[in-house]
C-alpha positions as CSV (number, residue, x, y, z in Angstrom):
1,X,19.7,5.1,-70.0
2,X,18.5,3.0,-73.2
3,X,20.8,0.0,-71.9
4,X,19.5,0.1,-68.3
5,X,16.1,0.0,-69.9
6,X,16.5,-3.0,-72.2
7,X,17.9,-4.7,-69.3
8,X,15.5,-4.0,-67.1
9,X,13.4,-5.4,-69.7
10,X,15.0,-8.6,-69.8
11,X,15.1,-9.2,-66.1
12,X,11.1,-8.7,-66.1
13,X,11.1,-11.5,-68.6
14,X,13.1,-14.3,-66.8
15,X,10.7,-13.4,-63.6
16,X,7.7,-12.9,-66.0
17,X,5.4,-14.3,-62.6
18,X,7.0,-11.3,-60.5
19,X,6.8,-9.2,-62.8
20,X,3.1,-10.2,-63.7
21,X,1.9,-9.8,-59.8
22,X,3.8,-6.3,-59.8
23,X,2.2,-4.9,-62.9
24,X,-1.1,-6.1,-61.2
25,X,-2.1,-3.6,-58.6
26,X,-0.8,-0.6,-60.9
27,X,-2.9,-2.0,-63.8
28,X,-6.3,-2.4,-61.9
29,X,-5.3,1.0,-60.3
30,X,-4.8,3.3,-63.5
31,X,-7.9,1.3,-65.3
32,X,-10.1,2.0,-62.3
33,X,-9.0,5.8,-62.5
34,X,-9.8,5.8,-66.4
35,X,-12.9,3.9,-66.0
36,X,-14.3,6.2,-63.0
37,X,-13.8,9.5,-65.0
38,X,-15.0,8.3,-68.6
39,X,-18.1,7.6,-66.5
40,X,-18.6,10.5,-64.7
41,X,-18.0,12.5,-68.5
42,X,-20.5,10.6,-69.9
43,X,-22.8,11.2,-67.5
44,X,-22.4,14.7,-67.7
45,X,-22.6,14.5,-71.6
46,X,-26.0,12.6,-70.8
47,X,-27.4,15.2,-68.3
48,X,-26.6,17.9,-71.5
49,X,-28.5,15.5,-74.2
50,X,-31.6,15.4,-71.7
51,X,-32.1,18.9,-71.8
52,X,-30.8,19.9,-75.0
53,X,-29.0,22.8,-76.7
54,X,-31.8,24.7,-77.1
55,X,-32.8,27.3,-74.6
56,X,-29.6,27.9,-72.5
57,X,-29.9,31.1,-72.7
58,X,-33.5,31.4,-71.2
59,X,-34.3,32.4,-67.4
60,X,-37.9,31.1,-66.2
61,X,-39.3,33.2,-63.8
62,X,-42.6,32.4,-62.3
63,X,-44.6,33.0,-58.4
64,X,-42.9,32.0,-55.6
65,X,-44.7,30.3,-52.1
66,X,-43.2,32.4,-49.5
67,X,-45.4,33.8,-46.8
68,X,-45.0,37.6,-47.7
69,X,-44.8,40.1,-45.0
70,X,-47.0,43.2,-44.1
71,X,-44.3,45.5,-46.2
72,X,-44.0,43.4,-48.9
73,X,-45.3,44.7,-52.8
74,X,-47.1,41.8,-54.8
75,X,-45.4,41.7,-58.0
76,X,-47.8,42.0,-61.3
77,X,-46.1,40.6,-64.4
78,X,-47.5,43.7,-66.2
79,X,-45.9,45.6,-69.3
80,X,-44.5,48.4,-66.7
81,X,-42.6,45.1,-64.7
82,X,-41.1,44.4,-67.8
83,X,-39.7,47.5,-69.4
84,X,-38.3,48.2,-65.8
85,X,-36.9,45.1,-65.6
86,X,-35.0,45.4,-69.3
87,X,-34.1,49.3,-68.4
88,X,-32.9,48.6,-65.2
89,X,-30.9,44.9,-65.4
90,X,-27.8,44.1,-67.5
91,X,-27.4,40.9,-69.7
92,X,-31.0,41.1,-70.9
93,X,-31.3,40.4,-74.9
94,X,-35.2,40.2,-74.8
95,X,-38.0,39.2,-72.5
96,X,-40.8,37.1,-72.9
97,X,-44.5,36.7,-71.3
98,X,-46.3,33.5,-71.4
99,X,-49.5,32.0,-70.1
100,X,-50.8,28.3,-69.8
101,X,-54.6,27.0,-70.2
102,X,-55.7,23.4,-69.9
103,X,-57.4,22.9,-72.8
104,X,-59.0,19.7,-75.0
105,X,-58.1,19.4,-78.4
106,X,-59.7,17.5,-81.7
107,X,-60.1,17.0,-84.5
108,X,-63.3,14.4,-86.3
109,X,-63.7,12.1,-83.4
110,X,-60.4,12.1,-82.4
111,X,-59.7,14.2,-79.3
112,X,-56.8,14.8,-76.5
113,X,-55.8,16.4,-73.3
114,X,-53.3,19.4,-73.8
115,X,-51.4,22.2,-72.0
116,X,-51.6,25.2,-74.7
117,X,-49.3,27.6,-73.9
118,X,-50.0,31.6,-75.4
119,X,-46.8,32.7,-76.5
120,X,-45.3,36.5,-77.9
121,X,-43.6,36.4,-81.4
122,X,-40.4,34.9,-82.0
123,X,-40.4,32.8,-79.0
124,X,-40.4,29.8,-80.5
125,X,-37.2,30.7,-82.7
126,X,-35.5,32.8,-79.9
127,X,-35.2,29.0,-77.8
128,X,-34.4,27.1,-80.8
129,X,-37.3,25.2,-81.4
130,X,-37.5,23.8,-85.2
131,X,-39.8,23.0,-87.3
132,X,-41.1,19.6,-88.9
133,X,-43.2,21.3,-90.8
134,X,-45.1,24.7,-91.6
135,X,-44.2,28.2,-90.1
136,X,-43.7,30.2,-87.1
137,X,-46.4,32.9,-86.4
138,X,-46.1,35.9,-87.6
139,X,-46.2,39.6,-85.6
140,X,-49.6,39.9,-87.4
141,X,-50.8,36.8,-86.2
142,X,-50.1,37.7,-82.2
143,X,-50.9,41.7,-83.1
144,X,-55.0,40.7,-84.3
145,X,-54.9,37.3,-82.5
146,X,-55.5,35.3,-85.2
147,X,-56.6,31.7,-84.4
148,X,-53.7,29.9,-85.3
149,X,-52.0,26.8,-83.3
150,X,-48.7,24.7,-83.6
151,X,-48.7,21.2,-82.3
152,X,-46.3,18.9,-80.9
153,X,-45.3,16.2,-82.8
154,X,-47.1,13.4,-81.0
155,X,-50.2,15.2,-80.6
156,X,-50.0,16.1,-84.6
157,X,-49.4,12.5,-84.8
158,X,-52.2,11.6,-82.5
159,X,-55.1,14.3,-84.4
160,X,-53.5,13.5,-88.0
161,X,-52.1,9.3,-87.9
162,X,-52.0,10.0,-91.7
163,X,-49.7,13.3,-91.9
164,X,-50.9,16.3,-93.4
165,X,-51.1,18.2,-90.3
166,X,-50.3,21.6,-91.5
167,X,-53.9,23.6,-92.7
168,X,-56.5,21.3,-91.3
169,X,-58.8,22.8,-88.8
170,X,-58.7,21.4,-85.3
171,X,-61.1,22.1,-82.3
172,X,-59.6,23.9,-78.6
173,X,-61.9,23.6,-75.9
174,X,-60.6,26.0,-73.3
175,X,-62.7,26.4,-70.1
176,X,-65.6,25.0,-71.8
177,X,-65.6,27.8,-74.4
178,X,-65.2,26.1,-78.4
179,X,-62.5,27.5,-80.4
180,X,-62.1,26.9,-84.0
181,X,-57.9,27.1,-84.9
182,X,-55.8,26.3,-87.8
183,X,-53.0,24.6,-88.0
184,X,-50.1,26.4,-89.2
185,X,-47.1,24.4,-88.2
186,X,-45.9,21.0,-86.3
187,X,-42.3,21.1,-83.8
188,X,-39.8,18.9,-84.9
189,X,-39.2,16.6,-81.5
190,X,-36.2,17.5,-79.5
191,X,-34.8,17.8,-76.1
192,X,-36.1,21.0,-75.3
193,X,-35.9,21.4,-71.4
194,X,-39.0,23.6,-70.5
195,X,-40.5,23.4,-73.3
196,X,-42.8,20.3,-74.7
197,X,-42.0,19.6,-77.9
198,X,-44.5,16.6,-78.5
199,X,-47.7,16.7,-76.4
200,X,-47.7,20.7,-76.0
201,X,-49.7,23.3,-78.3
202,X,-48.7,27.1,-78.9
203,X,-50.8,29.8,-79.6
204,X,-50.6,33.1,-79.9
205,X,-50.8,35.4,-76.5
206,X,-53.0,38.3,-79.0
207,X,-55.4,35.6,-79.1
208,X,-55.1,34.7,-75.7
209,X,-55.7,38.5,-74.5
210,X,-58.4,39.0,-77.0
211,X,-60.2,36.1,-76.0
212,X,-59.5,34.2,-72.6
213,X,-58.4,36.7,-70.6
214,X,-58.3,40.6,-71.5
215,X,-54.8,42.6,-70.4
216,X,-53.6,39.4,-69.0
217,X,-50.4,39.4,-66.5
218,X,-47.9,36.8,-67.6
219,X,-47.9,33.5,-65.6
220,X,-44.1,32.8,-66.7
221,X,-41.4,35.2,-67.6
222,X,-38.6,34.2,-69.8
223,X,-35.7,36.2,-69.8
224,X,-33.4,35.8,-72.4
225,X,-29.2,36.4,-71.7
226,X,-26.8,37.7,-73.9
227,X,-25.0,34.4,-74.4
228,X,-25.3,31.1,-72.7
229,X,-22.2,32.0,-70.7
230,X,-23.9,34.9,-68.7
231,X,-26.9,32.8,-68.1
232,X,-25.6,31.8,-64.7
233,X,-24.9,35.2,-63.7
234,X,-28.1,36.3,-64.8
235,X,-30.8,33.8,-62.9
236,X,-28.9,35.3,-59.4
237,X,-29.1,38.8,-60.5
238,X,-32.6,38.2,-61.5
239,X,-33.6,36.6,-58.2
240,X,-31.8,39.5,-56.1
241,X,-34.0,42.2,-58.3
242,X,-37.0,40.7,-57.3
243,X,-36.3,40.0,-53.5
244,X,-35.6,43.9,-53.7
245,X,-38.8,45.1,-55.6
246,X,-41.1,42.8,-53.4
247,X,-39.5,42.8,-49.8
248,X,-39.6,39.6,-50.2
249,X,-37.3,36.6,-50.4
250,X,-38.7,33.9,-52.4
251,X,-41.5,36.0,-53.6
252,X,-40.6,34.3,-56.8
253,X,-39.0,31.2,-58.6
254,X,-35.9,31.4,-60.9
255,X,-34.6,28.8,-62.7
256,X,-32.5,28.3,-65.8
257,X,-30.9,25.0,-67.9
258,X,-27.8,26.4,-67.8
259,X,-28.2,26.8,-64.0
260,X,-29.4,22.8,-63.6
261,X,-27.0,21.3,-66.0
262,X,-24.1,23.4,-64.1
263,X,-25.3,21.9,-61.0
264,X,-25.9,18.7,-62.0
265,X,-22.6,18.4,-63.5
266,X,-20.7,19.8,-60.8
267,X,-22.3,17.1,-58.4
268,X,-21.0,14.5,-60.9
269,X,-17.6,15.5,-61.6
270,X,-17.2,16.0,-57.6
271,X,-18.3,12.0,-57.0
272,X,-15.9,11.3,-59.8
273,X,-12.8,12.7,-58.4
274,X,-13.8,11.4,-55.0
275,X,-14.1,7.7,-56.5
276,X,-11.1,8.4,-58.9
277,X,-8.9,9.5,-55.4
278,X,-10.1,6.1,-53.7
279,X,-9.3,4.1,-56.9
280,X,-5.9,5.8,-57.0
281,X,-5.3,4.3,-53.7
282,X,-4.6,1.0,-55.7
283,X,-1.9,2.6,-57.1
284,X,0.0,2.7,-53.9
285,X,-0.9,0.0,-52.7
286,X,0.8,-1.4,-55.9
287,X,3.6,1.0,-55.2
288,X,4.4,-0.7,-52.0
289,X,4.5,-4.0,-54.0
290,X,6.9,-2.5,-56.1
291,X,9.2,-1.5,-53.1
292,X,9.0,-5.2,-52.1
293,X,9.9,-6.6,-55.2
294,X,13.1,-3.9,-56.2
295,X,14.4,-4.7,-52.4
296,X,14.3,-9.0,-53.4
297,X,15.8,-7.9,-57.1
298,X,18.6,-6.3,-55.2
299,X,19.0,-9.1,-52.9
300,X,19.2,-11.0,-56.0
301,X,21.5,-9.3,-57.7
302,X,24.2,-8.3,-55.0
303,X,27.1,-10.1,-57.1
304,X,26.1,-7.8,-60.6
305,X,25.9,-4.8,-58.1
306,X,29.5,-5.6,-56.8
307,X,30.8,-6.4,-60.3
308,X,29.7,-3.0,-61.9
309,X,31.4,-0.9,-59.1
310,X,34.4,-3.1,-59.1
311,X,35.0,-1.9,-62.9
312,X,34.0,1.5,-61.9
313,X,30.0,2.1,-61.8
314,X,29.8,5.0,-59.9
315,X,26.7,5.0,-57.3
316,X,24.9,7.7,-59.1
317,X,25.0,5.1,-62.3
318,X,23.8,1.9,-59.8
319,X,20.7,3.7,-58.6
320,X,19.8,5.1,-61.8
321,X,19.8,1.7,-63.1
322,X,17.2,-0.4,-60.7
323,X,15.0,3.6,-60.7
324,X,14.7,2.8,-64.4
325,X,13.5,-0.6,-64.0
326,X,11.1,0.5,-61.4
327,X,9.9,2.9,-63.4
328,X,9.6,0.4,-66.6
329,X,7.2,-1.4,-64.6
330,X,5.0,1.2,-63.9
331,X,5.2,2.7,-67.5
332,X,4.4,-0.8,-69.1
333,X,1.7,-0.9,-66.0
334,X,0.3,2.5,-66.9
335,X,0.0,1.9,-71.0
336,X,-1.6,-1.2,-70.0
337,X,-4.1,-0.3,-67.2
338,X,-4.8,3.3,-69.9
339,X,-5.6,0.2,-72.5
340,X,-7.8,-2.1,-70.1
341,X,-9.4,1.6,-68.8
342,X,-10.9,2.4,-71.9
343,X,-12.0,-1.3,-72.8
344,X,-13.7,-1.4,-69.7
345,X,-15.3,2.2,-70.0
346,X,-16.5,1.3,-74.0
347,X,-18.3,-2.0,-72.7
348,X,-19.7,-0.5,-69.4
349,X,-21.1,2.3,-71.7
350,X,-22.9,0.5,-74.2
351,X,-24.4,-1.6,-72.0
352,X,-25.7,1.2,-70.4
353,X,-26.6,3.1,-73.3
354,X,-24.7,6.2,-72.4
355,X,-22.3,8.6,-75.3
356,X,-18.8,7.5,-74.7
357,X,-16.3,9.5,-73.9
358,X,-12.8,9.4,-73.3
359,X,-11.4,11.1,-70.4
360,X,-8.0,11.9,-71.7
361,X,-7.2,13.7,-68.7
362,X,-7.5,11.3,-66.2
363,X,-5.4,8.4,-68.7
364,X,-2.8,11.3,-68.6
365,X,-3.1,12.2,-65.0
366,X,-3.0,8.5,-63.7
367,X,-0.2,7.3,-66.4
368,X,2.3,10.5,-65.0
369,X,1.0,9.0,-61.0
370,X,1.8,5.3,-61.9
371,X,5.3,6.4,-63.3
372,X,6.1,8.7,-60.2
373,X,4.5,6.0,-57.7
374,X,7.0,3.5,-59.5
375,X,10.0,6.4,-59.0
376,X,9.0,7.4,-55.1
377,X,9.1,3.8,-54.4
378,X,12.2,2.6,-56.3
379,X,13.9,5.3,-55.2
380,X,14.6,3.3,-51.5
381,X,15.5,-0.5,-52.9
382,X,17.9,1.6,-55.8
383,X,19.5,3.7,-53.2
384,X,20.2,0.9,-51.0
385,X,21.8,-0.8,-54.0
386,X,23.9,2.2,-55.0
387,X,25.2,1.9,-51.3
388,X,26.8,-1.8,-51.5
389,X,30.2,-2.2,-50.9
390,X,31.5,-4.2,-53.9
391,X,33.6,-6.0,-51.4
392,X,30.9,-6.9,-49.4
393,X,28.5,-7.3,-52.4
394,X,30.8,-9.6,-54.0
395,X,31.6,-11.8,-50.7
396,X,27.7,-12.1,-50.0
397,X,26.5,-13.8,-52.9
């Protein structure tokens, strides 16, 4: 087998323009493959930078538009909707109530437009949101509503050009009412999904009961799974629970990440394999140029073909012999078009400012293709060879 293939490899280099034009179609075919599939990975890799790591686990649940029925029950995002939530749903490590006020901050003459959002102990830390500076609030702080706020990073840029956020005393103008707060801490920017980790302000939902709005319902829910992995599972089994309570589908909004990313990613990998499928169809076509040029090689090569069964090649050795060199082309095709794949993928990439990655699947998955494509195809023009009648073969040349 080591002899047919060094002879094969010779033959492609006395006919290095045949052999060039053959190599052709399966090289563009397994780079377009490679090149289709890195793309679609890095895309998805992209879609999963844009939202983050943080907050996976977390289930958003907020009012819905549907027109309600006469039968239907209003939901109140009330303490008792909560604990029967937790009691009566599986998957559940904690839940969360927030609220959201439009409110004006400053601080000296410098002032901005904000969304403050009230938030429950341990939020902030529960969704993985660090820290540039100062510290989270404390169960004291939500328990007598102290008047303590963290800012984004921009905005704490915005208020304090000069640093030094954390303990100055900044100004919250919620519906026209003048709050004094202090500043406590400042989020570290990052790709938070939901949350806003540079233009938003947090305080604490003690204060906001205490002071904005006494036993408030929460505007948002956030549900928190066991593990990113039952996140999924969760936002339908959420959505079902609340259709049942309400009599009403729709009655509210569910959302997750997790649930986005998985959809968004699913979307892309589909359009990959359907462009990788197209791209493969190169590959045939280069097949069938393969075919053409083993049945001209064998043509060629009638009076070698005669000469080997005259001393006793046996037609089972004949047809392993041009199979080989069909195959050789489609292996020295595949390592190159694998080679050209990921050039093309690195430069396409960069220029488009997306994290590379390698899709060693598909340069696996259209390497084994290109070898079989160069077997199915060879396997005609080397049969056809095996069948030559030395006498005949001989006589003909």
């Amino acid at each position: 087998m080591w002899e047919d293939f060094v002879n094969a490899l010779q033959n492609f280099r006395r006919n290095k323009m045949r052999t060039l034009l053959s190599l052709l179609g399966i090289i563009i075919g397994v780079a377009s493959v490679i090149v289709i599939m890195s793309m679609g990975q890095s895309s998805t890799r992209q879609i999963q930078d844009t939202f983050g790591s943080s907050g996976l686990d977390m289930v958003n649940i907020s009012s819905g538009f549907s027109r309600r029925r006469r039968e239907a029950v209003s939901l109140v995002f009330n303490e008792s909707f909560r604990e029967n939530m937790f009691g009566q749903i599986r998957g559940i490590k904690k839940i969360w109530y927030k609220n959201s006020v439009n409110a004006t901050i400053s601080f000296g003459e410098t002032s901005a437009s904000t969304s403050c959002t009230a938030i429950e102990t341990d939020y902030l830390q529960s969704y993985g949101l660090a820290l540039e500076s100062g510290e989270y609030f404390s169960v004291t702080d939500n328990v007598m509503g102290n008047q303590r706020v963290i800012l984004g990073s921009t905005l704490a840029t915005t208020l304090f050009p000069n640093g030094n956020a954390v303990g100055q005393n900044v100004a919250l103008v919620i519906d026209s009412v003048t709050f004094n707060f202090s500043v406590i801490a400042v989020l570290k920017e990052q790709s938070s999904g939901m949350e806003n980790t540079t233009t938003g302000c947090y305080i604490t939902r003690g204060f906001y009961a205490k002071k904005i709005s006494p036993n408030p319902t929460a505007a948002t829910i956030m549900v928190q799974a066991v593990s990113n992995e039952r996140t999924t599972e969760l936002v339908t089994t959420l959505a079902n629970y609340c259709t049942e309570i309400s009599g009403t589908e729709g009655s509210v909004n569910v959302s997750s990440m997790q649930t986005m990313i998985d959809q968004m990613s699913e979307v892309t990998n589909s359009l990959s394999v359907m462009l990788a499928a197209i791209a493969a169809i190169s590959l045939l076509v280069g097949g069938i140029g393969i075919m053409n040029i083993m049945i001209v090689t064998v043509t060629e090569r009638k009076q070698e073909i005669g000469i080997r069964k005259a001393l006793g090649a046996s037609p089972s050795t004949i047809r392993q012999q041009f199979l080989i060199e069909s195959a050789s082309i489609t292996i020295i095709g595949g390592i190159a078009g694998i080679m050209l794949g990921i050039g093309i993928s690195i430069a396409v990439e960069y220029v488009c400012s997306l994290s590379y990655v390698i899709s060693w699947n598909a340069c696996l998955i259209s390497f084994v293709f290109s070898v079989f494509v160069g077997i199915f195809f060879g396997f005609s023009p080397a049969s056809r060879a095996a069948k030559l009648d030395p006498v005949i073969a001989l006589s003909g040349e």
